[in-house]
Backbone as CSV, one residue per row, in Angstrom:
resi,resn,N_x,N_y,N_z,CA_x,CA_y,CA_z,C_x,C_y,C_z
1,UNK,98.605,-74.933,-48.670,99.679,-75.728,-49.281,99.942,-77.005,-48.473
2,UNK,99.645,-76.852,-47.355,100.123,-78.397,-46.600,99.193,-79.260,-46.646
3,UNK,97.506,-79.135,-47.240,97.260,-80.252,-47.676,97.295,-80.760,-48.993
4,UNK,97.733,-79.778,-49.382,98.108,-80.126,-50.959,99.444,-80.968,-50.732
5,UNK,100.011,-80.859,-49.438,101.507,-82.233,-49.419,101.116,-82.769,-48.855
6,UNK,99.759,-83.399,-47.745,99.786,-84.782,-47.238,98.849,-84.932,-48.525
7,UNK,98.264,-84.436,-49.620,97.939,-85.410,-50.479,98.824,-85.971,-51.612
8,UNK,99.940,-84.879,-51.675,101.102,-85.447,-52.335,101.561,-87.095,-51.559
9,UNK,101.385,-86.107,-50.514,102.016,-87.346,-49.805,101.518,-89.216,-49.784
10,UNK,99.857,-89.119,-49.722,99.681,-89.801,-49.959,99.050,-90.764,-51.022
11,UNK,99.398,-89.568,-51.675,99.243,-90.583,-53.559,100.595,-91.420,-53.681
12,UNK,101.738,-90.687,-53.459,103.042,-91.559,-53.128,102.789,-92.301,-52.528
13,UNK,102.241,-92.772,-51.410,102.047,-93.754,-50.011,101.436,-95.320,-51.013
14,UNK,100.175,-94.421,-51.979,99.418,-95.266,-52.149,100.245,-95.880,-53.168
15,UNK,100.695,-95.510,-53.740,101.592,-95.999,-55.748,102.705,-96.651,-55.133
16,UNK,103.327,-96.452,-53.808,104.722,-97.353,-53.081,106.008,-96.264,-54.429
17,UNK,105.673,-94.893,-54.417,106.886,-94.436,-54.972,107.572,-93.489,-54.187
18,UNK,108.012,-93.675,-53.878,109.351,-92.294,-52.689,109.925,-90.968,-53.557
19,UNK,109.078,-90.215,-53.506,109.674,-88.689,-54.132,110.741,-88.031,-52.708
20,UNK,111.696,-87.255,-53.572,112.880,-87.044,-51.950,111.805,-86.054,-51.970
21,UNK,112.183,-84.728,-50.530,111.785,-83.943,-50.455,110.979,-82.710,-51.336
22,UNK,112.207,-82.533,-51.887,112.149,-81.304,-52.695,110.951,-81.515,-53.816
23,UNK,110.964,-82.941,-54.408,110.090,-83.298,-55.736,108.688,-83.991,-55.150
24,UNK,108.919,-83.767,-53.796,107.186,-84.273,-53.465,106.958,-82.563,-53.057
25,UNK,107.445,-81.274,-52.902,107.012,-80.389,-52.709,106.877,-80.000,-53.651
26,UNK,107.563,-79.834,-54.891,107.352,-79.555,-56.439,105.743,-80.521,-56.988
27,UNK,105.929,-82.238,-56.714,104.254,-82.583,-57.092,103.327,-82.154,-56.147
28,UNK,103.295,-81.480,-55.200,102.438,-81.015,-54.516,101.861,-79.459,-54.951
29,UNK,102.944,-78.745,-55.203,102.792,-77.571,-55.947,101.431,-77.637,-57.106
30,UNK,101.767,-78.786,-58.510,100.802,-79.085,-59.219,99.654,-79.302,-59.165
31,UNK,99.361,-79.831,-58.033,97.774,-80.277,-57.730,97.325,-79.029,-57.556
32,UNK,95.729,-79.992,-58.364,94.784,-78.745,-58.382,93.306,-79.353,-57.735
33,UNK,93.076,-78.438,-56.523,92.301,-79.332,-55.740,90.582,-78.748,-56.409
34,UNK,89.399,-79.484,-56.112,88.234,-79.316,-56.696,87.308,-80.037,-56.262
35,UNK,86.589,-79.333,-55.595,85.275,-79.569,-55.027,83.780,-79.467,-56.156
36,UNK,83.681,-80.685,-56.216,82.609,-80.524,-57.221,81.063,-80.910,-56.688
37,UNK,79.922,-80.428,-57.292,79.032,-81.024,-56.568,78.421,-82.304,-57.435
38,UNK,77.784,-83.323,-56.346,76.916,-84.377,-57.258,76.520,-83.577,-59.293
39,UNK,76.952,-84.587,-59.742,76.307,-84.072,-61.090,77.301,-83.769,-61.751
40,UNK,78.204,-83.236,-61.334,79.127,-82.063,-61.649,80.501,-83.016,-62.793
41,UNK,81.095,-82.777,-63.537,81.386,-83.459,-64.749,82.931,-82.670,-64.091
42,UNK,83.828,-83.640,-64.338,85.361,-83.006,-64.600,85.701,-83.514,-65.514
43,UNK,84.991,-84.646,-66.703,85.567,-84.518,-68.150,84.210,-84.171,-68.751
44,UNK,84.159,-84.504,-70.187,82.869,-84.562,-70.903,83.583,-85.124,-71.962
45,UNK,82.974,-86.208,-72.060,83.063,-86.631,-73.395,83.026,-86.203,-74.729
46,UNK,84.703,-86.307,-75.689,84.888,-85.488,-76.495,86.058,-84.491,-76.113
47,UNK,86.081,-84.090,-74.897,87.526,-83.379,-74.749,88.767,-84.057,-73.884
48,UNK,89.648,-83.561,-74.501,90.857,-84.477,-73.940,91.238,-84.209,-72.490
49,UNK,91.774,-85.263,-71.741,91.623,-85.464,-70.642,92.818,-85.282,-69.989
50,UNK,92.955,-83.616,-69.706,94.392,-83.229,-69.279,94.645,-83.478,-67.763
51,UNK,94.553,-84.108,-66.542,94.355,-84.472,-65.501,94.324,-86.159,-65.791
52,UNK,94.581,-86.301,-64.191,94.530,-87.890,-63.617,93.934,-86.951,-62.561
53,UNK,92.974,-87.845,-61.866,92.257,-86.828,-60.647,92.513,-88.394,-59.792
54,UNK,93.313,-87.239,-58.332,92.869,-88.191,-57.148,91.812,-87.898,-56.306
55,UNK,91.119,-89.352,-55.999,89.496,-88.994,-54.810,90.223,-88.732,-53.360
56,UNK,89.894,-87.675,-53.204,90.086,-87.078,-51.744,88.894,-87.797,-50.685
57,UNK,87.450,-87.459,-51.604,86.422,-87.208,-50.768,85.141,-87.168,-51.709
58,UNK,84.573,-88.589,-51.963,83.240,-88.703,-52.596,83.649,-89.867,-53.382
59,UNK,82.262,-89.948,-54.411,81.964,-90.470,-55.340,82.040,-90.895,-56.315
60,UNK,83.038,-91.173,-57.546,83.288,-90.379,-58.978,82.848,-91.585,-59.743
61,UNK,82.039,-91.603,-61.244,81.365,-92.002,-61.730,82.808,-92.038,-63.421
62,UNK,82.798,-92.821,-63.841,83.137,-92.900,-65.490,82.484,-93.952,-66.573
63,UNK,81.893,-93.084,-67.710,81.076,-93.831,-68.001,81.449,-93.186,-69.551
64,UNK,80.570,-93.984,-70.280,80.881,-93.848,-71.858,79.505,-94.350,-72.567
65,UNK,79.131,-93.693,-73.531,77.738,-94.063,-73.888,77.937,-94.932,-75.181
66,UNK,76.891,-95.860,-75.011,76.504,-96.736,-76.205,74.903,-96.748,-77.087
67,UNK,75.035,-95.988,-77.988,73.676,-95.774,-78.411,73.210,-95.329,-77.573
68,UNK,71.811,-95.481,-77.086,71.280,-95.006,-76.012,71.243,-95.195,-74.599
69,UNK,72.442,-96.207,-74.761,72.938,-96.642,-73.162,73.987,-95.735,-73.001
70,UNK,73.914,-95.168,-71.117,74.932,-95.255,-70.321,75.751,-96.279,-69.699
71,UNK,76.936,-96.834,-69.652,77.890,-97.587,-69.343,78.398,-97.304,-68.430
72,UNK,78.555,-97.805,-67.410,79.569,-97.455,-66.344,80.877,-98.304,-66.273
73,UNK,82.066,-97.666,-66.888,83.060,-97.877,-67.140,83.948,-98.196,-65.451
74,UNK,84.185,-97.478,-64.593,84.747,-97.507,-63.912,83.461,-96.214,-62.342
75,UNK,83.819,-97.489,-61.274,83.548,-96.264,-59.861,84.497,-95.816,-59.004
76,UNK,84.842,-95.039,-58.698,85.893,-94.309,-57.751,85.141,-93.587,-56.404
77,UNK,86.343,-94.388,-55.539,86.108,-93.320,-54.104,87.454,-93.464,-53.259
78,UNK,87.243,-92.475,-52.433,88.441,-91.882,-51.305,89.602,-93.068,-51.689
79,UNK,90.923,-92.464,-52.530,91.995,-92.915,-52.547,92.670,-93.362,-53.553
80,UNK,91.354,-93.387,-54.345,91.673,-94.575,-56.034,91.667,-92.633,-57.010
81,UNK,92.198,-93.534,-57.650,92.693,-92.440,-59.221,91.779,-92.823,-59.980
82,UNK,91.553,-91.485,-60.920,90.471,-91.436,-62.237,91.144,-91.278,-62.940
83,UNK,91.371,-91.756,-63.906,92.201,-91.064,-65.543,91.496,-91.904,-66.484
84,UNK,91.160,-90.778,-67.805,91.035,-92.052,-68.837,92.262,-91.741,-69.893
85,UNK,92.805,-92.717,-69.390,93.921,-93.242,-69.913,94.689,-93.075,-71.372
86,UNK,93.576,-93.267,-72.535,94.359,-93.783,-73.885,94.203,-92.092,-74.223
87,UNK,93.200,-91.005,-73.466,92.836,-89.298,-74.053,93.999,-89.269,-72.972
88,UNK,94.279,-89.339,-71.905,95.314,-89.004,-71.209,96.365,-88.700,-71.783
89,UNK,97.352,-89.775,-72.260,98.627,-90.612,-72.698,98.563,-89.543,-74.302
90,UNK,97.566,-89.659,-74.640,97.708,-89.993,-76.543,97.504,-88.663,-76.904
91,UNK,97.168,-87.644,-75.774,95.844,-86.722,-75.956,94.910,-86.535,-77.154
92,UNK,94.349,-87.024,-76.870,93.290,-87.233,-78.626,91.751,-86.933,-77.170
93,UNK,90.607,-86.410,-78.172,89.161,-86.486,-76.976,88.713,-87.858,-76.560
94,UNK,88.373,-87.826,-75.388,88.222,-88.835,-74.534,86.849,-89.497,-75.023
95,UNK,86.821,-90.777,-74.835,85.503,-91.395,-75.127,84.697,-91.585,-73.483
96,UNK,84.843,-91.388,-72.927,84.576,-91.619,-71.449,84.480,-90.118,-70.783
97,UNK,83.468,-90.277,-70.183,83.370,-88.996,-69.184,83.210,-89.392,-67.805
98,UNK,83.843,-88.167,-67.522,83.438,-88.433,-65.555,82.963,-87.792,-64.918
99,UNK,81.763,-88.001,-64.026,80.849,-87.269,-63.142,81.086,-87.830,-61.686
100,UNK,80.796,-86.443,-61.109,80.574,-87.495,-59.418,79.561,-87.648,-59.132
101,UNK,79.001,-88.711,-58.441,78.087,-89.631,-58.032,77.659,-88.833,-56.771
102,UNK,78.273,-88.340,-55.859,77.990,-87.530,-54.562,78.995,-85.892,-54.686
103,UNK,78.679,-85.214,-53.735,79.581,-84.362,-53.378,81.428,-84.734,-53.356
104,UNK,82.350,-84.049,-54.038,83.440,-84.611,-53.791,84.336,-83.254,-53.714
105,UNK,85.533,-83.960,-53.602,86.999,-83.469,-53.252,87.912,-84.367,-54.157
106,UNK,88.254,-83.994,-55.539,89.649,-84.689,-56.344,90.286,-83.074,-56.574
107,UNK,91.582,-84.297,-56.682,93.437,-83.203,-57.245,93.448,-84.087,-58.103
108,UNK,93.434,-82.751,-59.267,94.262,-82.704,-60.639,95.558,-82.916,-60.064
109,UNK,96.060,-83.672,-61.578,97.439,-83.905,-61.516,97.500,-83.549,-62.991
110,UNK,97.677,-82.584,-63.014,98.128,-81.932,-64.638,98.914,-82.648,-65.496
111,UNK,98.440,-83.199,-66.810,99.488,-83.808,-67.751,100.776,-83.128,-67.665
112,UNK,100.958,-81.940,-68.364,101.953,-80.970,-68.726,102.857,-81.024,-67.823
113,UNK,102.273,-80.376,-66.595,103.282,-80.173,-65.636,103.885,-81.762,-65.131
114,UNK,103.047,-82.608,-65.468,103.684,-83.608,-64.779,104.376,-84.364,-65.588
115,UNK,104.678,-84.137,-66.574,105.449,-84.392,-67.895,107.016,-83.707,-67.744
116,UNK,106.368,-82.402,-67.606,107.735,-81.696,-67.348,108.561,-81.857,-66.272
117,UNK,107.903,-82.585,-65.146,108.951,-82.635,-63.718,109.519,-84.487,-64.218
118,UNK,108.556,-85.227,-64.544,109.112,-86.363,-65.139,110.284,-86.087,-66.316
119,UNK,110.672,-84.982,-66.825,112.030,-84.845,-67.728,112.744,-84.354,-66.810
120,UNK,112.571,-84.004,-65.385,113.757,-83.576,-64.849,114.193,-84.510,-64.166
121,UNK,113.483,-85.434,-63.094,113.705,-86.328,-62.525,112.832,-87.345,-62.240
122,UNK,113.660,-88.558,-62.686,113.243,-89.745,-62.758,112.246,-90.412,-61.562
123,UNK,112.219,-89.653,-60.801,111.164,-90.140,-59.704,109.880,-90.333,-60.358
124,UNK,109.211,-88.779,-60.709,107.783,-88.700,-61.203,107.767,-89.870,-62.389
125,UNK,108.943,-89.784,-63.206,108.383,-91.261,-64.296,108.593,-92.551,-63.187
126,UNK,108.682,-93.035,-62.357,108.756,-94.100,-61.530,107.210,-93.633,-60.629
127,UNK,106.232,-92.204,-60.941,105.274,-92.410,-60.313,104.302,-92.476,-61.496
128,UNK,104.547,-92.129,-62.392,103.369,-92.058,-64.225,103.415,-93.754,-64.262
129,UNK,104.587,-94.507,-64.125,104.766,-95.705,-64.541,103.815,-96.793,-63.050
130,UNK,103.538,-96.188,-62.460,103.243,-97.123,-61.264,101.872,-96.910,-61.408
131,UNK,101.205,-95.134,-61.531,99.777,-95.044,-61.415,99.063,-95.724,-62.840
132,UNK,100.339,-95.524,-63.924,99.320,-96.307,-65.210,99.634,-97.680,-65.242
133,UNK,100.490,-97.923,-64.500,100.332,-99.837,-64.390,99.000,-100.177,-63.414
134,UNK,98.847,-99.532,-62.311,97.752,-100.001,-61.489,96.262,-99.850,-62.433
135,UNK,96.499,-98.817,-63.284,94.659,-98.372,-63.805,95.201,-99.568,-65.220
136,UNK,96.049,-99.977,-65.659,95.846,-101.018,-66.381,95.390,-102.560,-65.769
137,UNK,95.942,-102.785,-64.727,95.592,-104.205,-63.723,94.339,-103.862,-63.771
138,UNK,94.181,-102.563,-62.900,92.663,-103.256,-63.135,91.367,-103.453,-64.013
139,UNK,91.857,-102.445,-65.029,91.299,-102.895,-66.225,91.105,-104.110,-66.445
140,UNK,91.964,-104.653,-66.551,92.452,-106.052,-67.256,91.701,-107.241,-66.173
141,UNK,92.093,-106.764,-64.695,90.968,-107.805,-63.706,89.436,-107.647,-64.267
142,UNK,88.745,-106.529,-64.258,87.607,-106.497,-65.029,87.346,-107.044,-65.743
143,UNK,88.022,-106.690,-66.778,87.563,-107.589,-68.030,87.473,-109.189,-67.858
144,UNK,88.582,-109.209,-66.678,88.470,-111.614,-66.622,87.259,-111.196,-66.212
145,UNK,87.253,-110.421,-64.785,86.019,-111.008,-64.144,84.762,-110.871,-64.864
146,UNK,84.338,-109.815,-65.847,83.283,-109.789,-66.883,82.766,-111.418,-67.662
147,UNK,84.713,-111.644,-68.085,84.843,-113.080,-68.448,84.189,-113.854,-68.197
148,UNK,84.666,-114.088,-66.950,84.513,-115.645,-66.599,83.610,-115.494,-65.381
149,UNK,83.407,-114.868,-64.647,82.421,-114.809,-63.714,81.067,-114.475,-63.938
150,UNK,80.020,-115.444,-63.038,78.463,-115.182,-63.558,78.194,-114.048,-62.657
151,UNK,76.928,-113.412,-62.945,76.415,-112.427,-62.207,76.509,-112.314,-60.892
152,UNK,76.016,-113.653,-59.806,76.501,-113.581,-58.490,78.080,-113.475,-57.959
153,UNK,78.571,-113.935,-58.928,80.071,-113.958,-58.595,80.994,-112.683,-58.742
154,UNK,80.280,-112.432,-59.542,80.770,-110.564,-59.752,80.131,-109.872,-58.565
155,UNK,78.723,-109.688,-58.338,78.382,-109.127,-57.345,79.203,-109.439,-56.252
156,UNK,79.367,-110.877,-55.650,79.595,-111.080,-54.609,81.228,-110.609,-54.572
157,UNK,82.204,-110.773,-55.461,83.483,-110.669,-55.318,83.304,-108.563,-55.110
158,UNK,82.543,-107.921,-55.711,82.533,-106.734,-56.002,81.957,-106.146,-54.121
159,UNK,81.110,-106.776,-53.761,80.527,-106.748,-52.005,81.929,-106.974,-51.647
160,UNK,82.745,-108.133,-51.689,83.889,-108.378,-50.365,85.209,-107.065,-50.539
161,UNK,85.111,-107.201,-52.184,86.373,-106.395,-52.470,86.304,-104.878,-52.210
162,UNK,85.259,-104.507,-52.425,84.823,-103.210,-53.064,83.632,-102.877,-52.512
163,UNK,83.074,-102.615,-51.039,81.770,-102.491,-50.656,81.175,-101.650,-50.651
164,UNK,82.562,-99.913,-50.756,81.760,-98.738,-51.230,81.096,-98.855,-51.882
165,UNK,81.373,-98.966,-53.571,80.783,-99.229,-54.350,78.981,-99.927,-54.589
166,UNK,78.800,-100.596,-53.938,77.384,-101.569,-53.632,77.012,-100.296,-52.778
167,UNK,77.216,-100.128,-51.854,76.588,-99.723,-50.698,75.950,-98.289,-51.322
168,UNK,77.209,-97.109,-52.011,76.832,-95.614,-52.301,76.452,-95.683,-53.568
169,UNK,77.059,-96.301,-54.189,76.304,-95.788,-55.738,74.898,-96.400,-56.066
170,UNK,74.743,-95.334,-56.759,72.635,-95.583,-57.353,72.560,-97.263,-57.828
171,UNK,71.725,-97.547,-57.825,71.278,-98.939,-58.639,72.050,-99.337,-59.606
172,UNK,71.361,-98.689,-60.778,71.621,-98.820,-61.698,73.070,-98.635,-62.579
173,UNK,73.981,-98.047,-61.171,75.212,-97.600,-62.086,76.153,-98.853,-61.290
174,UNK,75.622,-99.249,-60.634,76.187,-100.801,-59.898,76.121,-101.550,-61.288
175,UNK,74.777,-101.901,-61.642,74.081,-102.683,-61.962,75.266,-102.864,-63.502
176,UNK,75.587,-101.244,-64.165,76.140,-101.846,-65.264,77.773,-101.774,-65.636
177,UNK,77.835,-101.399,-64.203,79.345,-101.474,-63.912,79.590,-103.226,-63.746
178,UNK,78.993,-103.984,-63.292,78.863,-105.079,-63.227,78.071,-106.221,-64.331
179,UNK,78.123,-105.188,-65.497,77.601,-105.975,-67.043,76.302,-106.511,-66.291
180,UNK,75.159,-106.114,-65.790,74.151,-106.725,-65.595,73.286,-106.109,-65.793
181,UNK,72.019,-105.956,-65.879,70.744,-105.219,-65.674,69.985,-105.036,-64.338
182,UNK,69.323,-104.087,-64.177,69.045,-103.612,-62.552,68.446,-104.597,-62.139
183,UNK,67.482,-105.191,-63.066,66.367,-106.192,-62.814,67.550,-107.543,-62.033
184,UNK,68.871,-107.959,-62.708,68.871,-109.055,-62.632,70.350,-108.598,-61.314
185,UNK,70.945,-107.609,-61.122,71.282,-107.183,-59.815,70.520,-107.559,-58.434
186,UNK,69.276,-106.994,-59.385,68.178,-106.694,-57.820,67.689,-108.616,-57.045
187,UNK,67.656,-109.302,-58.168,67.529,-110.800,-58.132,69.221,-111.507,-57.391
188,UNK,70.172,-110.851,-57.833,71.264,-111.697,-56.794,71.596,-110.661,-55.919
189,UNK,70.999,-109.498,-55.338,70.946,-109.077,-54.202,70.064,-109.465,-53.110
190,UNK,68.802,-110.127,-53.674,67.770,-110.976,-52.881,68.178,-112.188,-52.399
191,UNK,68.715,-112.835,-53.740,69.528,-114.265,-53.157,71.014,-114.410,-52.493
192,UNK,71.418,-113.319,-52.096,72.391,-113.418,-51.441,71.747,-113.311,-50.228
193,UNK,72.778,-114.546,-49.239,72.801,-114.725,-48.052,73.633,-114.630,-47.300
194,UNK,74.061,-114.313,-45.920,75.274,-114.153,-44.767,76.197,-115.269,-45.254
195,UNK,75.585,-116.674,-45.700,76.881,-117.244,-46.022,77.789,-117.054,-47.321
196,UNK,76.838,-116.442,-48.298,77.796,-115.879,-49.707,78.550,-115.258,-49.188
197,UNK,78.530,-113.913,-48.285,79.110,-113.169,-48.139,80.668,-113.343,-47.147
């Protein structure tokens, strides 16, 4: 149980929301911790997505298929939240699934239960309202940067900001997390130099 409260603890730390005592031992209660291995799926596309999972420890992959493409929607590691959002909220089946990329460690954060402590006290909705404002920002940064940024500029902003990401994940799930093709990744990973960076 007590690391199930320094991870209470520091999902609060990370969202800037202050649960008093009693209601960070109550969201700590909820978590449901899970060790999954590489490969290993905590949604599947098509079922609704009763969890927000925090990364303790690894990899986590979300992706959504297009015809015969895989998409990589979103990468997660140590600290950042997974949810897909609109199966979350709406519960309807999720179009997005999530796999981990390596060995990991995420806590469920149960819809239900966390629904129900948000009708008792207003804290947990001051923490639903903070974790789904952050997974909307960055949605929404994505999408400019998809926008308006060319291929090196995504790479390179994605290296300074975000270097897990480049460094652990496979090629190819860089490659289309970053709207590009491996081929043309692998070309502004060559032409990058110490001073891009």
């Amino acid at each position: 149980m007590e690391k199930k409260r320094d991870v209470a603890r520091e999902i609060c730390r990370s969202y800037n929301v202050a649960l008093s005592p009693e209601n960070l031992e109550k969201f700590a209660e909820i978590l449901l911790p899970r060790k999954l291995l590489r490969g290993s799926h905590a949604l599947m596309e098509g079922d609704v997505c009763d969890y927000m999972y925090y990364v303790e420890r690894g990899l986590v992959l979300q992706y959504y298929r297009k015809g015969k493409l895989t998409v990589s929607e979103y990468i997660a590691h140590e600290g950042d939240m997974v949810i897909c959002i609109e199966s979350f909220f709406q519960r309807q089946p999720s179009k997005i699934a999530i796999v981990m990329l390596e060995p990991s460690v995420i806590y469920g954060i149960p819809h239900d239960e966390l629904f129900e402590l948000a009708s008792q006290s207003y804290e947990f909705c001051q923490l639903i309202f903070a974790i789904e404002q952050r997974s909307l920002i960055i949605s929404q940064q994505k999408a400019d940067v998809i926008r308006f940024e060319s291929a090196k500029e995504r790479y390179l902003r994605t290296l300074k900001e975000n270097p897990d990401i480049v460094r652990r994940a496979p090629l190819h799930n860089v490659a289309s997390y970053l709207q590009m093709t491996p081929e043309t990744l692998s070309r502004v990973r060559g032409a990058t130099t110490e001073d891009d960076i």
